[in-house]
N, C-alpha and C positions, 0 to 999 in steps of 0.2 A: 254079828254084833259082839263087841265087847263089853264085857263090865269093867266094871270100876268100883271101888269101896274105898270111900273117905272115913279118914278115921282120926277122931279128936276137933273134929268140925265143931267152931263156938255156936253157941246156942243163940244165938242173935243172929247168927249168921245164917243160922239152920232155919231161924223165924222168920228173916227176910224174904229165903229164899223160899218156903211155902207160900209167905202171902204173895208173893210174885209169880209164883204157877198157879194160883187160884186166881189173881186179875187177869191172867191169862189166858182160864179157860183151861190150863195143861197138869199131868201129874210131875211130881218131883221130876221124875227121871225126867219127863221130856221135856221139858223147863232149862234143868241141867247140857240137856243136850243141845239143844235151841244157844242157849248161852256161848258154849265151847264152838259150836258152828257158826256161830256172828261173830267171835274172836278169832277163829281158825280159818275161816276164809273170807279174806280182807278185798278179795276182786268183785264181790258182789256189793259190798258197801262203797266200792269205790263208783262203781257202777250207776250205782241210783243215784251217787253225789252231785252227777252231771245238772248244770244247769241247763236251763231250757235252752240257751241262745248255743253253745257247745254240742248238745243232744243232735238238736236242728244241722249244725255244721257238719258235724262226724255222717249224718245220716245221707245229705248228700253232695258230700265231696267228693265223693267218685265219680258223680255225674258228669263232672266240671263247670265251665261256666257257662251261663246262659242268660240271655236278657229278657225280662218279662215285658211282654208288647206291654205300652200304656195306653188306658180306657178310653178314648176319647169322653168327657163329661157334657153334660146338657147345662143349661142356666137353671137357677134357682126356681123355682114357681111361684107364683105370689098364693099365698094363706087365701084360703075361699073364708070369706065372709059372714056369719052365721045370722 
């Protein structure tokens, strides 16, 4: 691991960023780190960006194409009577 030491850090900035690893559940440092890791690696937020209909597509386009038999359906029932 490396460190790191900010220096001249505003104080507002410094408050922000505590209350924001306490909503978190995290101390300073991991907080900090957490932050630099969601700015520094940009392929995982792209990642989840995916919408559902895209997600679905990518997962199986390899398979190629394929036709789903259709169900044969039954008629309606008539409501029982109470």
């Amino acid at each position: 691991m490396t460190n790191i030491t900010i220096k001249s850090l505003e104080p507002q900035l410094a408050q922000r960023l505590q209350q924001r690893a306490i909503d978190n559940g995290r101390t300073i440092e991991a907080e900090v780190a957490s932050i630099l890791a969601s700015a520094l690696i940009p392929e995982k937020a792209e990642e989840s960006a995916l919408d559902l209909a895209t997600a679905i597509k990518q997962r199986f386009e390899p398979l190629g194409d394929f036709d789903i038999p259709e169900i044969p359906r039954e008629l309606i029932r008539t409501p029982p009577l109470f």
